[in-house]
N, C-alpha and C positions, 0 to 999 in steps of 0.2 A: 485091244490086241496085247499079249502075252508074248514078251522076247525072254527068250533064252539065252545065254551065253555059249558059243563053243570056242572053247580055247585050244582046239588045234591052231598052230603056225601055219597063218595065212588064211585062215575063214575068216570070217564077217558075217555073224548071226544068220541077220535079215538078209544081206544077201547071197547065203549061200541057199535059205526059201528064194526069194526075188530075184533072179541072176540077172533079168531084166532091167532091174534099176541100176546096174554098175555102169560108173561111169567112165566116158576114155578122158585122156588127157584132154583132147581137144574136145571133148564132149558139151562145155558150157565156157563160154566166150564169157561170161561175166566173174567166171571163178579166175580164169586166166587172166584178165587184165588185170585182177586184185594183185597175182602171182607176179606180176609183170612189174607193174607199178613199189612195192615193196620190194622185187628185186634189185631193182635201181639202188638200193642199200649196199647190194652184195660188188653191185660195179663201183662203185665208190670206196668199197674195202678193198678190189684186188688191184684198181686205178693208184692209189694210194701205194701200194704194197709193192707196186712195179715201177711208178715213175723215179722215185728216188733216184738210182740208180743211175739209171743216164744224165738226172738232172747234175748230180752231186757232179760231175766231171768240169762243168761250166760252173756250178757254185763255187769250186775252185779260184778258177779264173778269175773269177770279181773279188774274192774276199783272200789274199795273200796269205792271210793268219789262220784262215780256213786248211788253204792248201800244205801249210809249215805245221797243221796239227791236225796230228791222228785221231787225239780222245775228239776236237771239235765235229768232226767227219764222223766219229761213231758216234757222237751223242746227235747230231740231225738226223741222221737216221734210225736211231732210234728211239729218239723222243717220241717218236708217233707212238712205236710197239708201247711205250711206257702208256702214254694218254689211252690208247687200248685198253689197256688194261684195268685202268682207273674206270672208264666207260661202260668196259663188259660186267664190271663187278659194282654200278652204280646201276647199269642199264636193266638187271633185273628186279630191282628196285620200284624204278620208275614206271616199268613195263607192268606192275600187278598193282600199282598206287591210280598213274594216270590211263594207263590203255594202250594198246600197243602202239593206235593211230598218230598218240600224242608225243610218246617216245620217239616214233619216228619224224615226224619235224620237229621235237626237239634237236635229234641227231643232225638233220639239214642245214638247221641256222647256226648248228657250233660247228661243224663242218665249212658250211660256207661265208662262215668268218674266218676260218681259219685260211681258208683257200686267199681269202682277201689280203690278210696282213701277210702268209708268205710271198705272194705275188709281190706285195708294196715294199718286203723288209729292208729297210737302211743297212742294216749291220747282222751276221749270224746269229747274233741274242735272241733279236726279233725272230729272225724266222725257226729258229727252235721252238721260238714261244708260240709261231704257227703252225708247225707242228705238232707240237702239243696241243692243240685245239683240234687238229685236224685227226688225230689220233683217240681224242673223246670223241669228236664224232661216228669214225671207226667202229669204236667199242659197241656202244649202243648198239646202234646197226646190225654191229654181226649177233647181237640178241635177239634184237627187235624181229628182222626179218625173217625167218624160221620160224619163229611161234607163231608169229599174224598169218603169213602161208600157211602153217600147220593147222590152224585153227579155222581157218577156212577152208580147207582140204577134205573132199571125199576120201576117205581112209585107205580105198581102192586105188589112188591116185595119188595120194600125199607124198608115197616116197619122188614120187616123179617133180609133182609140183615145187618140193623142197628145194629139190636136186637142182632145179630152176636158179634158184639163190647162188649156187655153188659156180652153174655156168655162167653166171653175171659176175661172178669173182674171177672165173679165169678167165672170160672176155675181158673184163676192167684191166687185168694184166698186159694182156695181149693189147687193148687199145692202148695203155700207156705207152709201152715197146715203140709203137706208131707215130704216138704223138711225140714220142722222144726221136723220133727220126724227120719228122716233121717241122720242127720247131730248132735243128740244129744252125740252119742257116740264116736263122730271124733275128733280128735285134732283140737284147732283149733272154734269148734261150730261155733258163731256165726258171723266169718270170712267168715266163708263158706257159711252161711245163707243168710245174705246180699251181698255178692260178687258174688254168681250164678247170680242173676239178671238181672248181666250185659250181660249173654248170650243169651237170646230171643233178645237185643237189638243190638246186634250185626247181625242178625240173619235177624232181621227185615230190618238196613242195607244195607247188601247182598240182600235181596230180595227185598229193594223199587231201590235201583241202574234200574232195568229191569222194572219197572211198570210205567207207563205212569200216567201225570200230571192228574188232574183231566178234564176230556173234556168241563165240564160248563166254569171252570175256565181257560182252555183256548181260547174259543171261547170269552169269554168278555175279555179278553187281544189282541183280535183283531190276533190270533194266528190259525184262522180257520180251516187251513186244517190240521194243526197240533190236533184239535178237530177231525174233521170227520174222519180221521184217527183211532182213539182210538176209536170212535163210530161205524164203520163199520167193529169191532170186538165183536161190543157189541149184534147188529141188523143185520136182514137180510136189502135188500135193499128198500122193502114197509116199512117197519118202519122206517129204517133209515132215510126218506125222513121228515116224520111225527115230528122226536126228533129235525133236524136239523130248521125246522120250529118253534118249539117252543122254541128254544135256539133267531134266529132270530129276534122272537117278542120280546123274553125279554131284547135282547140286542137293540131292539128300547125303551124299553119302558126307561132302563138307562139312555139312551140320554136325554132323556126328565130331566133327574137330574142331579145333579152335579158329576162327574169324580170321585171325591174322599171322601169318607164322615168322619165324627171325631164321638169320642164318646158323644157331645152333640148333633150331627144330629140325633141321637138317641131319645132324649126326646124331637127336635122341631118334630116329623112329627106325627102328629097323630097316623098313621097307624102303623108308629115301636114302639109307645109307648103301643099298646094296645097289638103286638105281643112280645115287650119284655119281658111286663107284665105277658102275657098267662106262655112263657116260663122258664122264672127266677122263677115267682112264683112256675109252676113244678121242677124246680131244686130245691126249699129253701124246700117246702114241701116231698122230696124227702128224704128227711137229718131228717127235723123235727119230722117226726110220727116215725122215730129212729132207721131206719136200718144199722146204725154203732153202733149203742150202744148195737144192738144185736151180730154184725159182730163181733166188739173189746172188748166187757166186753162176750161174752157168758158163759167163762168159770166162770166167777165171777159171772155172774148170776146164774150158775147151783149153786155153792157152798153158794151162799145166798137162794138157796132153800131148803139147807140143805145137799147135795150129798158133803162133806168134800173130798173126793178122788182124789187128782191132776190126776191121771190117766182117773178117771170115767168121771172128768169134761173136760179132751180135749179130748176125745172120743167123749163126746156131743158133742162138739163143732165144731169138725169133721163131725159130721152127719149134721150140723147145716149148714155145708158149702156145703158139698156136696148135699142138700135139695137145697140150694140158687143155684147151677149150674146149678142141674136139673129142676129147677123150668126155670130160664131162657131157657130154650131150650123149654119148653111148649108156655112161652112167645112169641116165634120165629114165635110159629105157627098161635096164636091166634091174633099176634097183626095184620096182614094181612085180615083174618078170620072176626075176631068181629068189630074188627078199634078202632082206640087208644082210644078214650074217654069213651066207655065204656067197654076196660080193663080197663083203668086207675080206674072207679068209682065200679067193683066187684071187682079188686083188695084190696083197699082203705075200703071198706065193712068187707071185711075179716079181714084184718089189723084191723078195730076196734074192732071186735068181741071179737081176737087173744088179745088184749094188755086187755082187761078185764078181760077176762080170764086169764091172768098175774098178773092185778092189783089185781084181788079178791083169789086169790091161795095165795101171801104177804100180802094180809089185812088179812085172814083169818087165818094163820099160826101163830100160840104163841109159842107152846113149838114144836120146830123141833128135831126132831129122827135124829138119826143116819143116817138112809136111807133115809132121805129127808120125808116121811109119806104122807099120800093122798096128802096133798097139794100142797109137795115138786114135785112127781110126774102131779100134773096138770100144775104146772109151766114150767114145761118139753115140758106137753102138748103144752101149750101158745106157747113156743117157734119156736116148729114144725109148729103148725097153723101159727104163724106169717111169719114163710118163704114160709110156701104152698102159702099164699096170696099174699106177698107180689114180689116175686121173678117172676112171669110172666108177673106184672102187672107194677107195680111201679117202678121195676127194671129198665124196657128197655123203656117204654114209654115218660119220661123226657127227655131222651137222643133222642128218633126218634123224636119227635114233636120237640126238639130243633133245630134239621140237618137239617128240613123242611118247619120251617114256613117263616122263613125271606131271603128277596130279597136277589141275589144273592152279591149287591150292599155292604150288612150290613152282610153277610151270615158269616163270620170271625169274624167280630169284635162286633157282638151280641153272635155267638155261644160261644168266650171268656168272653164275658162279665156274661152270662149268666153258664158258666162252674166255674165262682167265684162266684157265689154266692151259687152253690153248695159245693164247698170245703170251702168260710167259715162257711155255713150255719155246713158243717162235722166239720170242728173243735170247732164251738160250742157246737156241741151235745157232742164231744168226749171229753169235756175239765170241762161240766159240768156236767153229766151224773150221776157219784160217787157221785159227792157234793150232789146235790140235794134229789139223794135215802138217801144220811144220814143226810140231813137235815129237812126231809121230809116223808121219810118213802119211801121203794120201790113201794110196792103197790100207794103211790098218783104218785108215779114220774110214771109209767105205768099208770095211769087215766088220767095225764096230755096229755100223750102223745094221748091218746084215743082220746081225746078233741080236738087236734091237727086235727087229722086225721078225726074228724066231718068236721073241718073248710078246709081242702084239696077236701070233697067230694063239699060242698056250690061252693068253686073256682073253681075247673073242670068243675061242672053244667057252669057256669055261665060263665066265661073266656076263657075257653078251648075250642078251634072248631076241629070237625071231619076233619081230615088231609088224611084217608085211601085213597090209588086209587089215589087222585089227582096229577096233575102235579103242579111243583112249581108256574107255571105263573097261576092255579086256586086256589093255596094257598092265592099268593099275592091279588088275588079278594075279596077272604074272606075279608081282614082285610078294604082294601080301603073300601067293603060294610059295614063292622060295624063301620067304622069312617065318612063315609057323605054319607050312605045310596045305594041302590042299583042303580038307575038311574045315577046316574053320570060316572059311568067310564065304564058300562057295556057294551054301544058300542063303546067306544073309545079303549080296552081290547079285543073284535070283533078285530076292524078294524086295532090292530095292529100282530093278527093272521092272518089278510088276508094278511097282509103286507110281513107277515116273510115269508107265505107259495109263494108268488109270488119271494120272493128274491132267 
């Protein structure tokens, strides 16, 4: 059989002959518990990223020197963002050396060590220092799990199954929120808070021991049958025929490059500089228009809009997550549906509308009531709107376009590279956030951010390519077209799909 490429946005070769073989999300129960299983990554990133917060209240209470310092209350909380980062930018690394499968219980056991010594910590040292453990495990993670989903993903489904990942981050949130309400009246609080943690990871574990490597990345370790294997659980045998054809080409097209690449083959190649760009840039912008600052100040922003009520305001703030859950499970369905670039840019539309209506409810507000007064209540608004927009959209797409665009060559050591620029792009927003609302006024620090999100919708137009439907080998056409034009590689791209499909 002879494949074709068409690189219209959103065909897929073979199946837009074969419309038969497309698959639904819930089409193969063996694809989906792979999805499931490696998600449990994404719970353990947003669990982490949520508990802090309520724990830090009662970390307080036990450590005096804790509660009489600021910088120690910012460096626990942000020592994780930091170990993130070390992670994300180690984890692609590890992800193209040992496999995605090995990455990830790597991530489990420094994870759930780390869960262990914050649970046991004597003194704040210690549990910074468990955080920092618990924060490489993070990093990895949010590498790991996106590629191995991605790689295992019908092309027709990938954005969905991805998106999967995204909803286990904002469930991980939301369950935090829970358990930090759970655990307030236990001996013990915020021992318990942080040390649960380490039982999804555990859990995850257990359950990647049985789940097979990822099939791309075994078929380019020259591990093939140990590929087709894993695939002909995935496919009936007409398709089957079709995936192993296009793994083929791509693993000629390798050859043609170098074995091993560094992170400056990165910036020599044109083509990874213009997909690094696309996707980093989605990650930085991700962070920027401010969805941790909603995620981790919510409660503070409720009571700057005047709701005084520690109760009133993590109630909010509970709906606030549960909004960002459910939003992502819309995302699930849409980013398949519509195709990334333009959720990405209604997402991003709403998000501005949302932070204006934020900004002008705190410009507008002088003398605050009790119960927060019109204003108080439109901020409320704001907040809602900002998650309905931004949580199907912004959420999950940064993270699918990242699993997606790049060769399988750079597919580790760009998706870490590019998963640090997300978490520091988060620790910036999380670290300046306060300062600037009271150097500034909250109302301009919500206009700034507005502004932000103008400049995210110009980059998506312009940067960003429609990824929906396609296969990785008509991803990588994309970029080689927008870096020396469409005639060059178009039949040689051909002719090394006739290649795969004779091998």
């Amino acid at each position: 059989m002879t494949l074709t490429i068409h690189s219209a946005p959103g065909s897929s070769g073979y199946l837009d002959m074969y419309p038969e073989r497309r698959m639904s999300y819930f089409g193969n129960p063996y694809i989906l518990g792979l999805t499931l299983a490696a998600g449990i990554g994404g719970l353990l990133f947003g669990y982490d990223t949520g508990v802090i917060s309520g724990a830090l209240l009662y970390i307080k209470d036990d450590f005096q020197i804790v509660k009489q310092s600021s910088f120690l209350q910012e460096t626990i909380v942000s020592m994780a963002l930091v170990g993130a980062m070390i992670g994300a930018a180690s984890g692609g690394w590890i992800n193209d050396y040992y496999g995605r499968k090995k990455a990830t219980l790597f991530a489990d056991v420094v994870f759930a060590a780390g869960a262990i010594v914050m649970a046991a910590a004597p003194d704040p040292y210690v549990l910074i220092a468990g955080r920092l453990l618990v924060g490489l495990g993070v990093g990895v993670a949010s590498v790991t799990a996106p590629v191995y989903i991605a790689e295992a993903s019908p092309s027709e489904v990938r954005g969905g199954l991805v998106s999967t990942n995204v909803l286990m981050i904002t469930g991980g949130q939301f369950l935090s929120y829970l358990v930090n309400s759970a655990f307030t009246q236990v001996p013990g609080t915020w021992r318990w808070m942080l040390g649960v943690s380490g039982v999804p990871a555990v859990v995850q574990f257990g359950l990647m021991l049985f789940m097979p490597e990822s099939p791309r990345w075994l078929y380019m370790k020259n591990r093939k049958e140990e590929a087709i294997q894993v695939l002909s659980k995935m496919y009936d045998i007409s398709r089957l025929e079709d995936e192993i054809n296009h793994l083929s080409a791509a693993e000629e097209e390798e050859k043609l490059q170098k074995d091993t690449v560094s992170y400056l083959d990165v910036f020599k190649s044109k083509e990874m500089r213009l997909a690094f760009f696309a996707g980093a840039g989605l990650q930085a912008f991700q962070q920027f228009t401010g969805i941790n600052t909603v995620m981790y100040y919510s409660p503070t922003i409720v009571q700057m809009a005047g709701f005084h009520s520690n109760q009133l305001a993590l109630l909010l703030s509970l709906i606030v997550a549960g909004m960002n859950a459910a939003g992502t499970v819309v995302g699930i369905y849409f980013i398949d549906h519509c195709g990334r670039k333009k959720l990405a840019l209604s997402s991003l539309c709403g998000v501005i509308v949302s932070l204006i209506i934020l900004s002008v409810s705190f410009l507008k507000q002088s003398d605050v009531t009790s119960d927060g007064g019109l204003y108080g209540w439109l901020a409320v608004l704001g907040l809602a709107l900002y998650i309905a927009f931004f949580a199907p959209g912004m959420g999950p797409v940064p993270w699918t376009v990242n699993s997606e665009i790049y060769p399988q060559q750079y597919r580790g050591i760009c998706g870490g590279m590019s998963a640090t620029v997300n978490w520091v792009s988060n620790l910036i927003v999380a670290q300046t956030f306060l300062s600037i609302a009271e150097a500034a006024g909250t109302g301009v620090t919500f206009l700034i951010l507005a502004g932000i999100a103008v400049l995210a919708v110009v980059f998506v137009i312009v940067f960003v390519p429609e990824t929906q439907g396609l296969t990785f080998l008509e991803v990588e056409q994309i970029w080689k077209e927008r870096a020396w034009g469409s005639s060059r590689d178009g039949d040689n791209m051909e002719g090394l799909l006739e290649q795969g499909s004779r091998s």
